[in-house]
Residue frames relative to the residue before (quaternion, step in Angstrom):
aa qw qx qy qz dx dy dz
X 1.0000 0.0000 0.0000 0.0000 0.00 0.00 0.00
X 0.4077 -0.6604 0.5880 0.2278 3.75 -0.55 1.20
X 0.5502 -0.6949 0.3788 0.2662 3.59 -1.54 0.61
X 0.2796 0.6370 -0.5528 0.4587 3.38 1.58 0.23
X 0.7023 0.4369 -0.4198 0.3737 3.74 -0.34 -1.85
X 0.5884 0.6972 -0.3461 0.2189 3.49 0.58 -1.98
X 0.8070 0.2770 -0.1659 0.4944 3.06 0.77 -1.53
X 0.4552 0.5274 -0.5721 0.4329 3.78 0.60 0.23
X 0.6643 0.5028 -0.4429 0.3313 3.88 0.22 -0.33
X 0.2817 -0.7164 0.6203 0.1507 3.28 -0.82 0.95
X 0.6517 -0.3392 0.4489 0.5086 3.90 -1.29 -0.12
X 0.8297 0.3727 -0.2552 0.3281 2.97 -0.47 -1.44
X 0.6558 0.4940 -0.4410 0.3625 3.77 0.95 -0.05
X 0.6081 0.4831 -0.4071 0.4807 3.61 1.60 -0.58
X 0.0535 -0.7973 0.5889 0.1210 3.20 -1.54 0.21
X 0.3701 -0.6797 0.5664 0.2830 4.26 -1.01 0.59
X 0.0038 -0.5730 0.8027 0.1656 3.13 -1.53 0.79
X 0.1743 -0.7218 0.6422 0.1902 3.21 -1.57 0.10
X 0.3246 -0.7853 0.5108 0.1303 3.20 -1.19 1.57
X 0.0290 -0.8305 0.5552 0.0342 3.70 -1.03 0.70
X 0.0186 0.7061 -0.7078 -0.0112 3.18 -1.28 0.62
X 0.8916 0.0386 -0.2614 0.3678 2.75 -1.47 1.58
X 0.7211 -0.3813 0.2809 0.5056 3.25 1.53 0.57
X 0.6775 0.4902 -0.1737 0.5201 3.49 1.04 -0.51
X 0.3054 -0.8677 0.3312 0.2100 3.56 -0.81 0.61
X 0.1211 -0.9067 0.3868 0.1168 3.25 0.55 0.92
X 0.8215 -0.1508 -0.1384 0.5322 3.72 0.97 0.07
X 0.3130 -0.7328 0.5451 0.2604 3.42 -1.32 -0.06
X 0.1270 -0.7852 0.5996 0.0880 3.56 -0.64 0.52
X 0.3693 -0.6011 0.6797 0.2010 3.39 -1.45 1.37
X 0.0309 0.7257 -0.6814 -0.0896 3.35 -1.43 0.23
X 0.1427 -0.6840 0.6959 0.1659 3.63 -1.75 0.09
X 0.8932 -0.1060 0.0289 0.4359 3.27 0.21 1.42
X 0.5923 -0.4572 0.1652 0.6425 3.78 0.61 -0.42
X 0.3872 0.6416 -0.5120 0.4198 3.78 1.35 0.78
X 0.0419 -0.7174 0.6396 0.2728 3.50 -0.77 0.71
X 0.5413 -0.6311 0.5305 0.1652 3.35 -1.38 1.37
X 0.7968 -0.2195 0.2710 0.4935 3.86 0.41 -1.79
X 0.3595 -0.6335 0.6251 0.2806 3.76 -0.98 0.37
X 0.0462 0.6549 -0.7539 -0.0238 3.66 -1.35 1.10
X 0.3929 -0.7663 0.4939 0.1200 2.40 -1.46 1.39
X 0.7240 -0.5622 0.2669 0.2976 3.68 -0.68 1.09
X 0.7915 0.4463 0.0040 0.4175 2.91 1.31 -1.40
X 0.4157 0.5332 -0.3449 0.6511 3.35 2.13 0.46
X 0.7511 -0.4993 0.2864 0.3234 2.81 -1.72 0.86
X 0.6533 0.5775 -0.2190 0.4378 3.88 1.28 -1.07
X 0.6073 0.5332 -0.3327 0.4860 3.12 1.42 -0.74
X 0.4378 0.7426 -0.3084 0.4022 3.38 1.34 -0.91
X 0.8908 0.2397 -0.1347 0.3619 2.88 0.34 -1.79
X 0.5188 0.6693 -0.3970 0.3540 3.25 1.17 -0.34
X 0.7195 0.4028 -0.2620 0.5014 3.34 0.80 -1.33
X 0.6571 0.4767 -0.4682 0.3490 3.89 0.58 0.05
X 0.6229 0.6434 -0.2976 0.3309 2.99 1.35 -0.68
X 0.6264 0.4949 -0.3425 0.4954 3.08 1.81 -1.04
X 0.5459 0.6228 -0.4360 0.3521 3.97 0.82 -0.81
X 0.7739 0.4734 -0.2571 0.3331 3.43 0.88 -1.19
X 0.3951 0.7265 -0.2391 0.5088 3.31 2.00 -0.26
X 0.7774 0.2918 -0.1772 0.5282 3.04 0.32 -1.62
X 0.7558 0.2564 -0.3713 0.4745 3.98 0.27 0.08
X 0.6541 0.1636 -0.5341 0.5100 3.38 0.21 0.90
X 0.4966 0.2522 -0.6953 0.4543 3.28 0.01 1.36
X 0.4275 0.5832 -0.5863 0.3653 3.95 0.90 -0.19
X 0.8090 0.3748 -0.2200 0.3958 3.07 0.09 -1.96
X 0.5608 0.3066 -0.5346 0.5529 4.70 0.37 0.00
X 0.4802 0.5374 -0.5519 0.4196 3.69 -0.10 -0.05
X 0.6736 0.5589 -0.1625 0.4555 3.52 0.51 -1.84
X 0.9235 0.1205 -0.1752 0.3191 3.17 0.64 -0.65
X 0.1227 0.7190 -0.4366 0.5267 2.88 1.92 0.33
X 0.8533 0.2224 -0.0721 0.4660 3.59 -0.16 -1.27
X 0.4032 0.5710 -0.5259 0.4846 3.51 0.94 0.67
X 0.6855 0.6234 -0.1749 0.3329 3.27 0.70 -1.86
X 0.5552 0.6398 -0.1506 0.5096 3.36 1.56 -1.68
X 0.8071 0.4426 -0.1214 0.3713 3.36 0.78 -1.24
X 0.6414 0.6340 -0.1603 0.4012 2.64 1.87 -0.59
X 0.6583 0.5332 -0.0523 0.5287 2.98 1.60 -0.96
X 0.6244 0.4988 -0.4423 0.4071 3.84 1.26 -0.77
């Protein structure tokens, strides 16, 4: 991909899947649509950050859930 395209991508157009086996992540893959872009490995510093970032995601949607359904409970 030439550095013209490169820089036409915005964030919000790339996305991470993360591949596992056996429970365990063994890579991550940038993508731009159904283009894969690059493989990060998990076990690099980016991989690092990616996957905390997602943990910290997924538990504050844990914790409005939690309280979402406090509130619910609170009210019946």
């Amino acid at each position: 991909m030439s550095e013209a395209a490169q820089s036409e991508i915005t964030p919000e157009q790339k996305t991470y899947s993360a591949v596992e086996k056996n429970g365990v992540v063994t890579a991550i893959w940038e993508m731009v649509g159904n283009k894969h872009l690059r493989t990060i490995d998990p076990r690099s510093r980016e991989g690092k950050a990616l996957l905390a970032h997602y943990q910290s995601q997924k538990e504050a949607g844990t914790q409005e859930n939690v309280q979402e359904n406090s509130a619910s409970a609170a009210g019946a």
